[in-house]
C-alpha positions as CSV (number, residue, x, y, z in Angstrom):
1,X,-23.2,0.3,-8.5
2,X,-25.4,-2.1,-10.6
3,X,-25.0,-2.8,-14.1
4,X,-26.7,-0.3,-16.4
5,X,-27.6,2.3,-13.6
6,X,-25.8,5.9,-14.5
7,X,-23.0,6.4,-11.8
8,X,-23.6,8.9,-8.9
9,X,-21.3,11.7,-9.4
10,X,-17.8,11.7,-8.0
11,X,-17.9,13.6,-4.1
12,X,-16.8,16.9,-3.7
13,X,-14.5,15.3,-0.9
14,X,-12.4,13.0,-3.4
15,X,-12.5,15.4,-5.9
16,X,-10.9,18.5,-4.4
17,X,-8.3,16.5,-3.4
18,X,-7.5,14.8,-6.5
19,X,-4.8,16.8,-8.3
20,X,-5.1,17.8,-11.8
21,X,-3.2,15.0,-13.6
22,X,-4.5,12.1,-11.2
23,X,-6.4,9.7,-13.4
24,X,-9.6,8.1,-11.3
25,X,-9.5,4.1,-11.7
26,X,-12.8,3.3,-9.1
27,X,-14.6,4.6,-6.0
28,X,-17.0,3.5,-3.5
29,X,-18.7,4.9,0.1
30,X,-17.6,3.1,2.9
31,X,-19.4,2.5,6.8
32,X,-18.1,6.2,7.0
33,X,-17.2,7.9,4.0
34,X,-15.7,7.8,0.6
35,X,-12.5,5.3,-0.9
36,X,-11.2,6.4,-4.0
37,X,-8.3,5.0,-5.9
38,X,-6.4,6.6,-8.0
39,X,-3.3,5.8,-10.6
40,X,-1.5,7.8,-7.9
41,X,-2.5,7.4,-4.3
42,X,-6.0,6.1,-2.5
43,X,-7.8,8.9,-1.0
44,X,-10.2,8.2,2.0
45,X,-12.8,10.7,3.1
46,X,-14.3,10.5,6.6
47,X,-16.8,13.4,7.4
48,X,-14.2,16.1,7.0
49,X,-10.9,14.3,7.0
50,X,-9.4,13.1,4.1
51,X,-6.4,10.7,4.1
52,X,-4.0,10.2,1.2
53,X,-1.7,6.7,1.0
54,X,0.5,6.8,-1.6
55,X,1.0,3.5,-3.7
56,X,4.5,3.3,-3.2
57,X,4.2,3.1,1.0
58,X,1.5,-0.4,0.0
59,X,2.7,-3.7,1.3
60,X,0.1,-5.8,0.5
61,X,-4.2,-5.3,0.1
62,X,-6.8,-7.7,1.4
63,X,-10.3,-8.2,0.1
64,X,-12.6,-10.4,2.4
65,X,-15.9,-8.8,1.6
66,X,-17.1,-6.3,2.6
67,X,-13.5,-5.4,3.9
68,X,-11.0,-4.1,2.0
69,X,-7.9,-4.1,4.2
70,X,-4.7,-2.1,3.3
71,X,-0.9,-2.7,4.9
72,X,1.1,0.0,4.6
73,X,4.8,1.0,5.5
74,X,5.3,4.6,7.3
75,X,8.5,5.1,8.9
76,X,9.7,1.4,9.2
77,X,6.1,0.9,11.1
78,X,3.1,-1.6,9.2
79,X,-0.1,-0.3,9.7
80,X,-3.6,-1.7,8.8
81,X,-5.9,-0.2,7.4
82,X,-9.6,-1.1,6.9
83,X,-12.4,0.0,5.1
84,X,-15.9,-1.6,5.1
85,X,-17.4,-0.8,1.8
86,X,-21.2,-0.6,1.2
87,X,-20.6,-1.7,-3.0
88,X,-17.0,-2.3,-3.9
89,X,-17.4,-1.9,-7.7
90,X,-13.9,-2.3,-9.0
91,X,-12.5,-0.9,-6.3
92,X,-11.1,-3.8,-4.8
93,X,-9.4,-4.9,-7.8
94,X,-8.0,-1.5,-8.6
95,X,-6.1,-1.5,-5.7
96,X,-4.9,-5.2,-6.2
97,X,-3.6,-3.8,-9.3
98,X,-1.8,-0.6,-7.7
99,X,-0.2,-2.5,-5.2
100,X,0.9,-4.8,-7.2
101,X,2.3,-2.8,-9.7
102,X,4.2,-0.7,-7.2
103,X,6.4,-3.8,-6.2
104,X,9.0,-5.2,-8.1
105,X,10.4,-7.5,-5.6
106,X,9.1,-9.1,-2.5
107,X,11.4,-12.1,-0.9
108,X,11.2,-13.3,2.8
109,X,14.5,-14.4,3.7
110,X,16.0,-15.6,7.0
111,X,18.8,-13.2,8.9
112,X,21.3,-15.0,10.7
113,X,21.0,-13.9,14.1
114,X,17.9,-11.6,13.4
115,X,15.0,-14.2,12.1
116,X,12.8,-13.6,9.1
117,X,13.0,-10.3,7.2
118,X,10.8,-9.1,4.0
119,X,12.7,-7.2,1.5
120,X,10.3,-5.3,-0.7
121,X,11.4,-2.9,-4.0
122,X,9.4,-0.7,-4.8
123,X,8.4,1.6,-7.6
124,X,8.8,5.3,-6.9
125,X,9.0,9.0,-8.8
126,X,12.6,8.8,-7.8
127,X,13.1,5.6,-8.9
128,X,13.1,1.9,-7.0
129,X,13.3,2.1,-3.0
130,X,14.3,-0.6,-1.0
131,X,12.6,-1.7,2.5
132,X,13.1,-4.3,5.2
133,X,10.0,-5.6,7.0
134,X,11.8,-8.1,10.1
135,X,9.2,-10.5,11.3
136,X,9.3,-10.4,14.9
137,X,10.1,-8.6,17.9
138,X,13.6,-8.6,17.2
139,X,15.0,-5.2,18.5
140,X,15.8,-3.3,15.0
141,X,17.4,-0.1,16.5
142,X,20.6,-2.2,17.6
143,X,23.2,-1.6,15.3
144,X,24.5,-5.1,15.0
145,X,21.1,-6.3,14.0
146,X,20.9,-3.3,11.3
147,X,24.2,-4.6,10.3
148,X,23.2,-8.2,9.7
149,X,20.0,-7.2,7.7
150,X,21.9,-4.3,5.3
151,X,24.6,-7.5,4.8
152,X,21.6,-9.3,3.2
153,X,20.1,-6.9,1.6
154,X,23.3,-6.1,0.0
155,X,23.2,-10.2,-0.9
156,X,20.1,-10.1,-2.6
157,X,20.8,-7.2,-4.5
158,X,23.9,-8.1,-6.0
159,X,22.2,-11.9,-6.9
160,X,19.0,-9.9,-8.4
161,X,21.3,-7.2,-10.1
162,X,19.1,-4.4,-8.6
């Protein structure tokens, strides 16, 4: 969007599926659709799919133009995702700033026994959610692996006071 130009009007796609009291920060096209970010959520629009990623499942965002690249957390799995956008606007920095604001603690700490784990807190309607991210392929379905990373969590709780 260039700098005195009126701005296009807001697609049909992002806007029946923003709900009523969603506040729109930015919005761009991308190679193959729409990216809109919102105070809640981003919404994505590809022909007639639209995706919703909620804030609060963010890890981290990555702008290398003209990619803006999303890591997010869904059911203890990361996940990339990718957008190449045709002109970012603010878009990347709006969700720099959503990301951002949705975590309230991030440390990498080494497990005994299990290697390097992420501990993220995060912001939430119910309140502040805690996740771990091991680095790895250490298997973290076995229960004394589970064990050793809930002891640590526990530990960086109780030294944070969260």
């Amino acid at each position: 969007m260039k700098l005195f130009q009126r701005p296009e009007p807001l697609p049909a796609q992002i806007r029946s599926a923003m709900e009523s009291n969603e506040y729109l920060l930015a919005w761009s096209t991308h190679s193959t659709g729409f990216l809109a970010v919102t105070d809640k959520r981003l919404i994505s629009s590809e022909a007639d799919e639209v995706s919703i990623t909620l804030w609060q499942d963010s890890l981290s965002a990555k702008w290398e133009q003209p990619f803006l690249r999303l890591v997010v957390l869904n059911d203890q799995v990361t996940q990339t995702l990718s957008w190449e956008l045709d002109e970012p606007g603010l878009v990347p920095t709006a969700v720099r700033d959503r990301v951002s604001a949705t975590i309230v603690i991030d440390r990498l700490i080494d497990v005994p026994e299990v290697g390097r784990v992420r501990f993220i807190a995060r912001r939430t309607a119910a309140g502040v959610v805690w996740n771990s991210v091991p680095e790895g392929s250490v298997d973290v379905q076995a229960e004394p692996i589970q064990e050793r990373i809930r002891e640590s969590l526990r530990a960086l709780r109780s030294n944070l006071g969260i």
